[in-house]
C-alpha positions as CSV (number, residue, x, y, z in Angstrom):
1,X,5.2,32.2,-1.8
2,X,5.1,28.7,-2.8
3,X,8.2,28.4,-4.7
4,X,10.2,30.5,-2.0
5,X,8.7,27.6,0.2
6,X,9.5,24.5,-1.8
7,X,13.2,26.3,-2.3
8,X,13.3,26.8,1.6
9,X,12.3,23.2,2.0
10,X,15.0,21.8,-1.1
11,X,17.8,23.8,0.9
12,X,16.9,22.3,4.6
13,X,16.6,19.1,3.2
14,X,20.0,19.2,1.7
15,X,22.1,20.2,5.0
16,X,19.9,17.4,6.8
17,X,21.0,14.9,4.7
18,X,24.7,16.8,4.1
19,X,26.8,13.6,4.6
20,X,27.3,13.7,1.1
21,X,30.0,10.7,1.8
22,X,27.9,8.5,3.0
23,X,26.1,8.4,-0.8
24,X,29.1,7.4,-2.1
25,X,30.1,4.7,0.1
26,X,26.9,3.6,0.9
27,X,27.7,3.8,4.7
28,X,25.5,5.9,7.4
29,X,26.9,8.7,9.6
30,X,27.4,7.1,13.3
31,X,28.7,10.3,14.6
32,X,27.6,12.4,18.1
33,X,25.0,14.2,16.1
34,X,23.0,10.9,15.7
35,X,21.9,11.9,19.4
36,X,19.8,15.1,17.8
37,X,16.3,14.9,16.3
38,X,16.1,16.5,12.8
39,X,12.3,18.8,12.9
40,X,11.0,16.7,10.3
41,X,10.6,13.0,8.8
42,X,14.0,12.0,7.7
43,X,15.6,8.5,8.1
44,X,18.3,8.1,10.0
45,X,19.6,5.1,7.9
46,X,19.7,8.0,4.9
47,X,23.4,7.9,4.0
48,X,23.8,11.6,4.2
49,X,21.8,12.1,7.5
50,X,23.5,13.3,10.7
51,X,20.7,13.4,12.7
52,X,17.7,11.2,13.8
53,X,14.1,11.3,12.9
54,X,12.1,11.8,15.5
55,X,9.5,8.9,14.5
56,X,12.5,6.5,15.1
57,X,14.4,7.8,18.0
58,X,10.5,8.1,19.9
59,X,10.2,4.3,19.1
60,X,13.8,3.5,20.0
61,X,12.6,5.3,23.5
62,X,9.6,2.8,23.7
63,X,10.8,-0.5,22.9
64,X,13.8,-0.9,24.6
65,X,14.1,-3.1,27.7
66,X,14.8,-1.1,30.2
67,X,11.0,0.7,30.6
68,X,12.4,3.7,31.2
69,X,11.4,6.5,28.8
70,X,13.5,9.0,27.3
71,X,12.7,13.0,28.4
72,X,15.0,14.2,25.9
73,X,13.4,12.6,23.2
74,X,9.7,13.7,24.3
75,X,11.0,17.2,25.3
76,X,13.0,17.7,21.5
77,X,9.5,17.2,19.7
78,X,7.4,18.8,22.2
79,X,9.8,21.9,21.8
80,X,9.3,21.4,18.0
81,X,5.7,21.5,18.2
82,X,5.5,24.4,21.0
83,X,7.5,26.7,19.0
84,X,6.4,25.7,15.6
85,X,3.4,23.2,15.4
86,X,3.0,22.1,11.8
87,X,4.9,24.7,10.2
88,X,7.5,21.9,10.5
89,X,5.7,19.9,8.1
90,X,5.4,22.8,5.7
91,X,9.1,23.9,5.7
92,X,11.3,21.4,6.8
93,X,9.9,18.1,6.0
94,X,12.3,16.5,3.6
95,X,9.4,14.2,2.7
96,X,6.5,16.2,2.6
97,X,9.1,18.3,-0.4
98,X,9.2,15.0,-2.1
99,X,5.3,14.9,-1.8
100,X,4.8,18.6,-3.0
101,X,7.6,18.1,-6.2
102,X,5.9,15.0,-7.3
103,X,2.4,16.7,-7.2
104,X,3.9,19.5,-9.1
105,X,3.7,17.1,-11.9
106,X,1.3,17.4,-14.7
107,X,-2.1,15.0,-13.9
108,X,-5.6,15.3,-13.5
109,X,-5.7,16.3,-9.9
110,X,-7.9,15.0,-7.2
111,X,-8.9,17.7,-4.8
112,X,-9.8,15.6,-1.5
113,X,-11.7,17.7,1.4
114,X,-12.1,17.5,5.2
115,X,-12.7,13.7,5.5
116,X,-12.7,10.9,8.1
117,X,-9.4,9.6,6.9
118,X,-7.1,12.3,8.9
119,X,-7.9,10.5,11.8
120,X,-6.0,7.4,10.6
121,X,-2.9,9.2,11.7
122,X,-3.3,9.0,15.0
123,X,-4.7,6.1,15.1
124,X,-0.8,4.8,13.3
125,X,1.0,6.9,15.8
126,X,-1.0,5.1,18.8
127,X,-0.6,1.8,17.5
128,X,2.9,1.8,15.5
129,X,4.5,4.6,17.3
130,X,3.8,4.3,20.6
131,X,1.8,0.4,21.4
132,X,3.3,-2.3,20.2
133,X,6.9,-1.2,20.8
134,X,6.0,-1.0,24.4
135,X,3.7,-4.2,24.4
136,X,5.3,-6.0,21.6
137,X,8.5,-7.5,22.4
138,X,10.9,-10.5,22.0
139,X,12.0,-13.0,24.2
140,X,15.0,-10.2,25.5
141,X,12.6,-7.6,26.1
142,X,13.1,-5.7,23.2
143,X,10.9,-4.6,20.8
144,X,11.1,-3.5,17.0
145,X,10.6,0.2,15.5
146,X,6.7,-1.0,14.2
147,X,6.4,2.0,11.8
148,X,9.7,2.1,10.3
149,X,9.7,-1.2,9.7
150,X,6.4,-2.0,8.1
151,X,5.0,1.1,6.6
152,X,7.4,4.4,6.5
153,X,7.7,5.0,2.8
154,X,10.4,7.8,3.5
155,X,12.6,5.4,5.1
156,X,12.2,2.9,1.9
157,X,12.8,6.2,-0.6
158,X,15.6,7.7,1.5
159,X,17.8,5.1,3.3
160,X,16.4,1.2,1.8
161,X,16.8,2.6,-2.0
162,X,19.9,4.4,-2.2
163,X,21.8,1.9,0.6
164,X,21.1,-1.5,-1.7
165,X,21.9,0.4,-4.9
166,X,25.3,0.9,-3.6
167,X,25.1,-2.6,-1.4
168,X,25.0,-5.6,-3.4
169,X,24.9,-8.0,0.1
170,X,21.8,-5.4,0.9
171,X,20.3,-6.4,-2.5
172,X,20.7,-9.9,-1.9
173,X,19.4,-10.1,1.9
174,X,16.2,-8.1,0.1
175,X,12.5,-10.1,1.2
176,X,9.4,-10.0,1.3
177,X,9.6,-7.3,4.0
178,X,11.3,-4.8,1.3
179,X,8.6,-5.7,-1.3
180,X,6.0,-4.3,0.9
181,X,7.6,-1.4,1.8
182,X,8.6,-0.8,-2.0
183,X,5.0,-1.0,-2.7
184,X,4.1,1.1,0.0
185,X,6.3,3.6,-1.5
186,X,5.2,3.1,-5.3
187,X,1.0,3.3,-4.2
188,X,2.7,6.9,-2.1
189,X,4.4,8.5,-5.2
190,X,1.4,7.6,-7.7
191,X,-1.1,9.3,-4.9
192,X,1.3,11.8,-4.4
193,X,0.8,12.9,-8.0
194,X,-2.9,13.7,-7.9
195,X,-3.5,14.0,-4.3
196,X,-1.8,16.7,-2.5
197,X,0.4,15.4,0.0
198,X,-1.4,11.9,0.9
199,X,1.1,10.6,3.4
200,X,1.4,14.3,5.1
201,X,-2.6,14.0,5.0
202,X,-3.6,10.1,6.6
203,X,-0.7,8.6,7.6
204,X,2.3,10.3,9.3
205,X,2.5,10.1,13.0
206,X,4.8,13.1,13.2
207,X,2.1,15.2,11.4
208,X,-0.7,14.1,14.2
209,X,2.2,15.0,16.7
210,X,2.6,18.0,15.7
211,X,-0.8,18.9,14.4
212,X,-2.0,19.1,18.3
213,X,0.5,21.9,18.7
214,X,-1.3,23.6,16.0
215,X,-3.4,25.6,18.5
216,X,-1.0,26.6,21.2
217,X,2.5,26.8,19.5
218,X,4.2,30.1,19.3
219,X,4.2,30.4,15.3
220,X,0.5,30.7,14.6
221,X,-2.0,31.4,11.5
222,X,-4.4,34.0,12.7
223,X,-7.4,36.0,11.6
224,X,-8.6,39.4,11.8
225,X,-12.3,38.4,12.2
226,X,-12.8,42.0,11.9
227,X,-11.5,42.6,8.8
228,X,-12.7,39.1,7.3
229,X,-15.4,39.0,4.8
230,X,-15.7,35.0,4.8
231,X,-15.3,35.4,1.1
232,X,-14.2,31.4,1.2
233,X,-11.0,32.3,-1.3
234,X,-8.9,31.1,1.9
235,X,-10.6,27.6,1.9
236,X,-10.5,27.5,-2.1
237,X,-6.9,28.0,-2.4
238,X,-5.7,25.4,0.9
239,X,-4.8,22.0,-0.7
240,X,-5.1,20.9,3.2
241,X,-8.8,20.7,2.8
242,X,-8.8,23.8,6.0
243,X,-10.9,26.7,5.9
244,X,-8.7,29.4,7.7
245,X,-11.5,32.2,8.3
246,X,-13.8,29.4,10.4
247,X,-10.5,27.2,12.2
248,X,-7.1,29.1,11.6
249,X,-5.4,26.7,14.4
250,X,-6.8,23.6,12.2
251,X,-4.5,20.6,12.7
252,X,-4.2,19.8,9.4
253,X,-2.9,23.6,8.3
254,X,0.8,23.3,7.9
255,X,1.2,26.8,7.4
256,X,2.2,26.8,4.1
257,X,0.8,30.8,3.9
258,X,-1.1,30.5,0.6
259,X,-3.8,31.6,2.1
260,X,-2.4,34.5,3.3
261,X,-1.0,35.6,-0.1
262,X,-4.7,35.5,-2.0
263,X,-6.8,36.9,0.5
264,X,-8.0,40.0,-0.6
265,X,-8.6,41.9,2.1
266,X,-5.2,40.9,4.0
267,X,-7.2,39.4,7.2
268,X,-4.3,36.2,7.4
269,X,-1.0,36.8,8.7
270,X,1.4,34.3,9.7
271,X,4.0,34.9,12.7
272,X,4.6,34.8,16.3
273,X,1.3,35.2,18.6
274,X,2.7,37.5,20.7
275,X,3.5,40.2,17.8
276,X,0.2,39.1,16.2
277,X,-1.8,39.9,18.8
278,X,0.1,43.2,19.4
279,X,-1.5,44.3,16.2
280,X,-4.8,43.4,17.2
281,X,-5.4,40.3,15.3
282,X,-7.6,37.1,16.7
283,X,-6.4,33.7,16.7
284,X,-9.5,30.9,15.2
């Protein structure tokens, strides 16, 4: 199951970022599509990418002048999370595939449980995402995209990177600005090695977005509490730090279905409530 799932995510990161142009030419793709949110996190200053991330286009809806936000915006990731919830993380996340591939690399491995630290998400998407392009602004009423601009390390990896290696003005306008991000994104690959999926875990926005879906969207991990033995292989095997047979609708569960392929006695399923509960299967 995982490697049909890292193969799923390798092939829906490639038609995301499909402009295969714009790597050449070091250009990005200004076309109509640029309107669309992509599910997951993915630049829109990629060269390849014709669409938006939603992270950016939500804080191009708060800090512009006019006060007015954006339904479509809103509406796009709400439907994500509706349908989905973090199964978006799990499968079409270009960055959270970067995350899995370089954990998949041979190190002593930390295993990091339920802790405090998931909250810090949030607390990014309330303050990066959402305050201080409303509150912070210049003297045209404008304000800057907080979170892509200081922290998002898939911005640095996917548009900052490949844009000045193929940009030598780009290289030469390079600050301060870009050596904090690029050390933001060397301290993400190095955790990213021995901690699975750091950024997915404590820092994305897009993951606390999506994460309060988790309980009402349409795709759902559920439990047959009858059939359940609380054998705790569930919890052993979820690099998430989520024990399935006490919270299936966890946040953090990005439905990767691991869980669902050890349990022993078959009481996980992933699929749509409605057909789930046809079978007679209870949701956590």
């Amino acid at each position: 199951m995982s490697s049909r799932r890292i193969a799923f995510q390798g092939v829906t990161a490639i038609l995301q970022n499909s402009w295969f142009a714009g790597f050449l030419r070091g250009r990005v793709w200004r076309g109509s599509s640029k309107a669309v949110c992509v599910p997951g996190l993915n630049c829109y200053s990629c060269p390849g990418a014709w669409g938006s991330c939603p992270i950016g286009s939500l804080q191009a809806v708060f800090n512009r002048a006019s006060d007015r936000i954006s339904l479509y915006v809103a509406g796009l990731i709400g439907l994500f999370g509706v349908v989905l919830g973090r199964l978006v993380c799990g499968w079409l996340c270009p960055f959270g595939l970067a995350q899995e591939l370089l954990y998949h690399i041979r190190s002593r491995k930390v295993r990091v449980g339920p802790t405090r630290l998931r909250y810090l998400k949030y607390v990014v998407l309330a303050v990066l995402v959402i305050l201080m392009p409303l509150l912070v602004r210049d003297s045209f009423g404008v304000g800057d995209p907080w979170f892509c601009k200081l922290v998002c390390p898939a911005g640095t990896l996917e548009a900052a990177l490949p844009l000045m290696a193929l940009n030598a003005s780009l290289r030469g306008a390079a600050g301060w600005l870009f050596a904090w991000k690029a050390t933001l994104l060397v301290a993400t690959v190095a955790a990213s090695v021995v901690v699975y999926r750091p950024f997915c875990r404590f820092v994305c926005p897009l993951g606390a977005i999506y994460g309060l879906f988790n309980r009402v969207s349409f795709v759902q991990l559920t439990l047959n509490k009858d059939t359940c033995t609380h054998c705790g292989v569930c919890a052993d095997v979820c690099k998430m730090g989520v024990d399935p047979s006490v919270h299936a609708t966890d946040p953090e569960c990005i439905r990767c279905s691991d869980c669902v392929a050890v349990c022993p006695v078959h009481a996980l399923s992933l699929g749509l409530q409605s057909s789930q509960r046809k079978q007679g299967t209870t949701t956590n």
